[in-house]
C-alpha positions as CSV (number, residue, x, y, z in Angstrom):
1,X,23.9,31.1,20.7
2,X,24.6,27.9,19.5
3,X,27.8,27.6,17.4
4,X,30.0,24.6,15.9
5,X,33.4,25.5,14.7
6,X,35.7,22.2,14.6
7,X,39.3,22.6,13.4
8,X,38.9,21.2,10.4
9,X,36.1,23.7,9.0
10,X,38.9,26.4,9.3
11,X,41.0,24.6,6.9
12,X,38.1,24.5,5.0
13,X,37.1,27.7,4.3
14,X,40.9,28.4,3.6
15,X,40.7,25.6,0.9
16,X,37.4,27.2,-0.4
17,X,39.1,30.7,-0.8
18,X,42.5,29.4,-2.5
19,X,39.9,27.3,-5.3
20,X,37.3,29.6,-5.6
21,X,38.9,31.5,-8.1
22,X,39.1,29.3,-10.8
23,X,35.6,28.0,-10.4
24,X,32.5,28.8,-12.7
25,X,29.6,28.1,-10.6
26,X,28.8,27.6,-6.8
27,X,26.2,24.8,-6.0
28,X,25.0,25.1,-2.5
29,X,23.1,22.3,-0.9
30,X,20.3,23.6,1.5
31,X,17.7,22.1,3.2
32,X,14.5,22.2,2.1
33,X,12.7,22.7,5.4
34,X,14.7,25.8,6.4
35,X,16.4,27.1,3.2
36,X,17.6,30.5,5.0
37,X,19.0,29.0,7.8
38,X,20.5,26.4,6.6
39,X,22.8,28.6,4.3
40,X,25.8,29.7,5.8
41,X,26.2,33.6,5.5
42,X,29.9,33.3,5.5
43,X,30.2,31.4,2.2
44,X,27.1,33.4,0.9
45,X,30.4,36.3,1.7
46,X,32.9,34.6,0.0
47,X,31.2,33.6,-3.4
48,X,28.7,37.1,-3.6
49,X,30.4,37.3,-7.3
50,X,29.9,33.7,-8.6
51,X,26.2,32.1,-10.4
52,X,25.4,30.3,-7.9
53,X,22.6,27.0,-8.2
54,X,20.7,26.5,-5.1
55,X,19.6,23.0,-5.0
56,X,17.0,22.3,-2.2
57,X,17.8,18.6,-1.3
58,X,15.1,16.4,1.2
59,X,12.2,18.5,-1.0
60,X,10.2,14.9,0.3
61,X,10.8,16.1,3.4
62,X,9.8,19.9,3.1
63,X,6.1,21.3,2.9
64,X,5.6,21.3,-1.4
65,X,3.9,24.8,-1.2
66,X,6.8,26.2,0.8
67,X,9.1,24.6,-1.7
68,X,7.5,26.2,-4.4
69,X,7.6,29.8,-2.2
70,X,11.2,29.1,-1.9
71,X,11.8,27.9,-5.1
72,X,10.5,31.3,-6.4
73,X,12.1,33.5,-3.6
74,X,15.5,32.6,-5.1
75,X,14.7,32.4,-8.5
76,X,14.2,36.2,-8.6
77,X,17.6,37.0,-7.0
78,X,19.8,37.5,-9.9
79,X,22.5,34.9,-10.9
80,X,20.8,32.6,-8.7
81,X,18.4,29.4,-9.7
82,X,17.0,26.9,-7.4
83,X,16.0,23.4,-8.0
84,X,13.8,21.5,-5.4
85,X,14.8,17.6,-5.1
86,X,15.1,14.3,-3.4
87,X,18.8,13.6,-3.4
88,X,18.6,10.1,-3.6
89,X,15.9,10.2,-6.5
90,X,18.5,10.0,-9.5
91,X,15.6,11.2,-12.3
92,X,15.8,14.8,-10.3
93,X,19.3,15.3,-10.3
94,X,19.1,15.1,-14.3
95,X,18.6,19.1,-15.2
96,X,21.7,19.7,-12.7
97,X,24.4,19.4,-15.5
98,X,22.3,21.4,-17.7
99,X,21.7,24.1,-14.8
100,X,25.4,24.5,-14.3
101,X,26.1,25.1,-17.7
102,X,23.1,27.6,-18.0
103,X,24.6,29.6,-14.8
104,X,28.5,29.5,-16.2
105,X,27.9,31.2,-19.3
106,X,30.5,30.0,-22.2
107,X,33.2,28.1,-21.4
108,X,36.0,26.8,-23.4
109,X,35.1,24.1,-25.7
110,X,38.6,22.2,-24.3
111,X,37.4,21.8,-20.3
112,X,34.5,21.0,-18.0
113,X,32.3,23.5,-16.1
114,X,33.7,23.8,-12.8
115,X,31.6,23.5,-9.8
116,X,32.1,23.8,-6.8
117,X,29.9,22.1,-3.8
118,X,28.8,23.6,-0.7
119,X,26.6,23.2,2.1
120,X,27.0,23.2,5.9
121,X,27.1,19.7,7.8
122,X,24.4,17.0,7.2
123,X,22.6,18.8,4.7
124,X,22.6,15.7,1.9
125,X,25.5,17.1,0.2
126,X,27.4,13.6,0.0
127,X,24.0,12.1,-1.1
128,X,24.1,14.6,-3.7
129,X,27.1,13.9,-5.6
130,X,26.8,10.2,-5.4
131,X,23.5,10.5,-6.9
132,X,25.1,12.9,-10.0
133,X,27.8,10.2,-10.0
134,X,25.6,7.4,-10.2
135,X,27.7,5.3,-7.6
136,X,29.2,6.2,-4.3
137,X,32.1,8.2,-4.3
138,X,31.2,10.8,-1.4
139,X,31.0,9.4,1.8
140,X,27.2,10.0,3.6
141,X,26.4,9.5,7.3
142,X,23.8,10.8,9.6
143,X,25.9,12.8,11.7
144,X,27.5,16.2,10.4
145,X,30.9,16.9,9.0
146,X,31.3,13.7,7.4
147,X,33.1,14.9,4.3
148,X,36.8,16.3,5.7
149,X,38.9,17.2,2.7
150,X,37.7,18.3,-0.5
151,X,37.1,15.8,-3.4
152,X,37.1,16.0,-7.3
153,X,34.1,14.3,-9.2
154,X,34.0,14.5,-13.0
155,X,30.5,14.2,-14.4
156,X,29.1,13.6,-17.6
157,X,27.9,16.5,-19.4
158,X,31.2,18.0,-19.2
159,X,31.1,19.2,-15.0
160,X,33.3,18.9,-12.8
161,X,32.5,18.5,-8.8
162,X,34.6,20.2,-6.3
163,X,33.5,18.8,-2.7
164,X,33.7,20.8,-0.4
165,X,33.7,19.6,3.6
166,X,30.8,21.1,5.4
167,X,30.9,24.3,7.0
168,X,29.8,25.8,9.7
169,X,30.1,29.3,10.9
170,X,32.3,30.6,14.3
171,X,28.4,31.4,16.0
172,X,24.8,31.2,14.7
173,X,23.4,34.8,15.5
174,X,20.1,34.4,14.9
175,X,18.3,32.8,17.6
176,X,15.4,31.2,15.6
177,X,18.1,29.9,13.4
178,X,20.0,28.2,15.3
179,X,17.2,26.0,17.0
180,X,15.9,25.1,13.5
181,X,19.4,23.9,12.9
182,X,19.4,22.2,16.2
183,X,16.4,20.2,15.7
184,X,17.3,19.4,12.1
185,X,20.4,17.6,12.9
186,X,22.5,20.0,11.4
187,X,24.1,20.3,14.6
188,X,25.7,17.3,16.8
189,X,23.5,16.9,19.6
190,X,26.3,17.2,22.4
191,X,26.4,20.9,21.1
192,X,22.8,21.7,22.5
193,X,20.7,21.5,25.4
194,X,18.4,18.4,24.2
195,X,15.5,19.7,25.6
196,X,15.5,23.2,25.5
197,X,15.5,22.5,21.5
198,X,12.4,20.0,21.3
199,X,10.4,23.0,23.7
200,X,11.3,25.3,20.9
201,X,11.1,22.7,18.0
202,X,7.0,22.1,19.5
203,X,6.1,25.6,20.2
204,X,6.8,26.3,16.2
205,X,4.9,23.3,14.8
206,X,2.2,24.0,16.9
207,X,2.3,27.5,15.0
208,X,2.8,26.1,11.8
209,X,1.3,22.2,11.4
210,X,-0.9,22.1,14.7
211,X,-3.3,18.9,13.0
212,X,0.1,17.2,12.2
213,X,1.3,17.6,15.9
214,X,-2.5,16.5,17.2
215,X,-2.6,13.7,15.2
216,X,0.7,12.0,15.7
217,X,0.6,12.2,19.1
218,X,-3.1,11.7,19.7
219,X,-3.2,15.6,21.9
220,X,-6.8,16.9,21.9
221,X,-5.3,20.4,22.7
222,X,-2.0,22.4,22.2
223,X,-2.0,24.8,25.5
224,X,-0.9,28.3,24.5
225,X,1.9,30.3,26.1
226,X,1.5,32.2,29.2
227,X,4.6,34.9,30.0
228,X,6.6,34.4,32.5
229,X,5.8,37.8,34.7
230,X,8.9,38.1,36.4
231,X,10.7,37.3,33.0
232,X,11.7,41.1,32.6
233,X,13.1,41.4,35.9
234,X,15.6,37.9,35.4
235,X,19.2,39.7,34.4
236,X,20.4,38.7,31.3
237,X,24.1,38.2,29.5
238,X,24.4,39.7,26.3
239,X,21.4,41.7,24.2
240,X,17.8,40.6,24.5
241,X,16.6,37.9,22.7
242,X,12.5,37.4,21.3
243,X,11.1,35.0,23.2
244,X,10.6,32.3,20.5
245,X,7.8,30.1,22.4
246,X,6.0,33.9,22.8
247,X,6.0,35.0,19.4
248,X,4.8,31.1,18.5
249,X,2.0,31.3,21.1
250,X,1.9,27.8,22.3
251,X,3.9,26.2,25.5
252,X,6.1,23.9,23.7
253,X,7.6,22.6,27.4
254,X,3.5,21.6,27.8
255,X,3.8,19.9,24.5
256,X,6.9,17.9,24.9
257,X,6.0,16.6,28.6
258,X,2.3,15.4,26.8
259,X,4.9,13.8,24.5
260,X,6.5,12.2,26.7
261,X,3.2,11.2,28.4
262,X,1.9,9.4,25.5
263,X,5.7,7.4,24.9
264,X,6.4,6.1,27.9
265,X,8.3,9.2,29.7
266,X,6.0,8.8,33.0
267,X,8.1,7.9,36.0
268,X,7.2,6.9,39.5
269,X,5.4,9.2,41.1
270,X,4.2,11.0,37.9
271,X,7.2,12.6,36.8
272,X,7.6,13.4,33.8
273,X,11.3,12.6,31.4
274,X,11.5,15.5,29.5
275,X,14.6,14.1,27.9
276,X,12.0,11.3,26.8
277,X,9.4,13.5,25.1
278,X,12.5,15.9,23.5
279,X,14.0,12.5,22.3
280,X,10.9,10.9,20.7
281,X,10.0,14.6,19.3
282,X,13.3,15.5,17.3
283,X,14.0,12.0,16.1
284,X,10.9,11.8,14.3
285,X,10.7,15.2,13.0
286,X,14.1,14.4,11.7
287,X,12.6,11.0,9.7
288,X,9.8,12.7,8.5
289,X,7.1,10.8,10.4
290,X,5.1,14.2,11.6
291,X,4.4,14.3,7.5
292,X,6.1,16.6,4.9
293,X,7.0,19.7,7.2
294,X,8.8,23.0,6.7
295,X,10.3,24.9,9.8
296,X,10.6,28.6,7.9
297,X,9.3,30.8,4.9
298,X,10.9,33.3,3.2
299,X,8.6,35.8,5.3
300,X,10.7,34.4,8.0
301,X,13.9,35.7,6.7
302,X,14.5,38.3,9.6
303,X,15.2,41.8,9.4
304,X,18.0,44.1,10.8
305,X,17.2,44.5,14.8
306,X,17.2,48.1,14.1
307,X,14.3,47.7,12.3
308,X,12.4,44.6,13.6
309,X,9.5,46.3,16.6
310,X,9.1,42.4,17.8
311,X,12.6,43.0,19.5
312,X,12.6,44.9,22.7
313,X,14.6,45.3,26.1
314,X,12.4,42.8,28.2
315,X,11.8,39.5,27.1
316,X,8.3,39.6,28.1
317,X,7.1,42.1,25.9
318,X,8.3,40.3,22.9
């Protein structure tokens, strides 16, 4: 599984613990193209008894219709709400204050609401609170774990940011997560294998947005998966995992090399750089050029193995 764990992210969740207590209301930044997996379970653990405000952040990123599913999804969890925006549109950041105060119930006429700001790395959290600030305070990069320590903003509307450096858990156990992480950003690309990721990252937009995948890179067809027949007899570490590009039904390794067909990733002799196709492929998923894209639903949110009949002992049959 892929996992990111840096020193600092240890402090982190020690510094989260020690505040949390005297804190009115969690804000957690996710990403509107994968909502569930881009929350991190382990704060999810350590604030299940605060209101928390789910703000969806790159919504002009994210699918509008699956916004709106998500949106609702959350919405009916109690103590929860969940706002959809553009972090660096400053008119949609406006109902925040008002949101916080909603969630924290009465507080003392004397002090501010106290919030505190979550999200795991490179999910426009820094973005965020410099739009809510009106200037920069937070730093913002393009890489995750930018923000190291934890910052105090005061607003106006009487709230008060707590930053919060992003977080990570010790190992992303769900397998689907993990590459929709992966091909976000959310995870530095030394941590993964490149490729691997854009075969996975294809074979699920091909399921989801096939006429957005045609018509960007000018394929006529999107080949569906065949099984590897001698994949149940290839020995395994660890439990069985579902075949991702099986249960997508399309050959996202067919898709990539295409890819890297039509940008320039033919080599002597017709070889084909996979690296080239995964490269193009992620990058401009990430910008947003494939068109306003979500990677999961809340149908996607997965149940517990014990219960989920896609998951069996051979990887074929999945």
């Amino acid at each position: 599984m892929l996992g990111w764990y840096p020193g600092h992210m240890h402090k982190a969740r020690r510094q989260i613990t020690e505040a949390l207590p005297e804190i009115d209301v969690v804000l957690e930044v996710l990403d509107a193209r994968l909502p569930y997996s881009s929350a991190n379970p382990m704060l999810a653990e350590l604030t299940e008894h605060k209101p928390v405000l789910k703000v969806l952040s790159r919504a002009d990123l994210a699918d509008p219709e699956q916004t709106e599913r998500w949106v609702e999804h959350f919405n009916a969890q109690p103590d929860i709400r969940a706002l959809a925006v553009t972090t660096t549109q400053s008119r949609e950041l406006k109902r925040i204050p008002a949101l916080c105060h909603e969630l924290a119930g009465h507080v003392r006429a004397d002090r501010d609401v106290r919030v505190m700001v979550m999200g795991i790395p490179n999910v426009g959290k820094s973005t965020l609170i410099n739009g809510l600030a009106g200037k920069k305070l937070a730093k913002t990069g393009n890489e995750p774990a930018v923000t190291k320590r934890q910052q105090k903003i005061r607003l106006d509307g009487r709230v008060a940011l707590i930053d919060t450096p992003g977080v990570l858990w010790p190992k992303i156990e769900d397998q689907a997560s993990a590459y929709r992480l992966a091909a976000s950003g959310a995870i530095r690309d030394t941590a993964m294998e490149y490729s691997d990721v854009a075969i996975v990252a294809a074979a699920e937009l091909a399921k989801r947005y096939p006429d957005a995948l045609k018509a960007r890179y000018k394929l006529k067809t999107l080949p569906a998966y065949t099984p590897n027949p001698d994949a149940g007899s290839v020995e395994a570490d660890g439990p069985p995992h579902r075949d991702l590009l099986a249960l997508a039904g399309f050959d996202g390794q067919a898709i990539v090399e295409a890819i890297a067909g039509k940008r320039g990733g033919l080599r002597a002799g017709g070889v084909v750089d996979m690296h080239r196709g995964a490269e193009v492929l992620l990058h401009e998923l990430r910008d947003g050029k494939l068109g306003r894209l979500t990677l999961e639903t809340p149908d996607d949110i997965p149940v517990p193995e014990e219960n989920d009949p896609s998951l069996d002992e051979s990887p074929s049959s999945a």
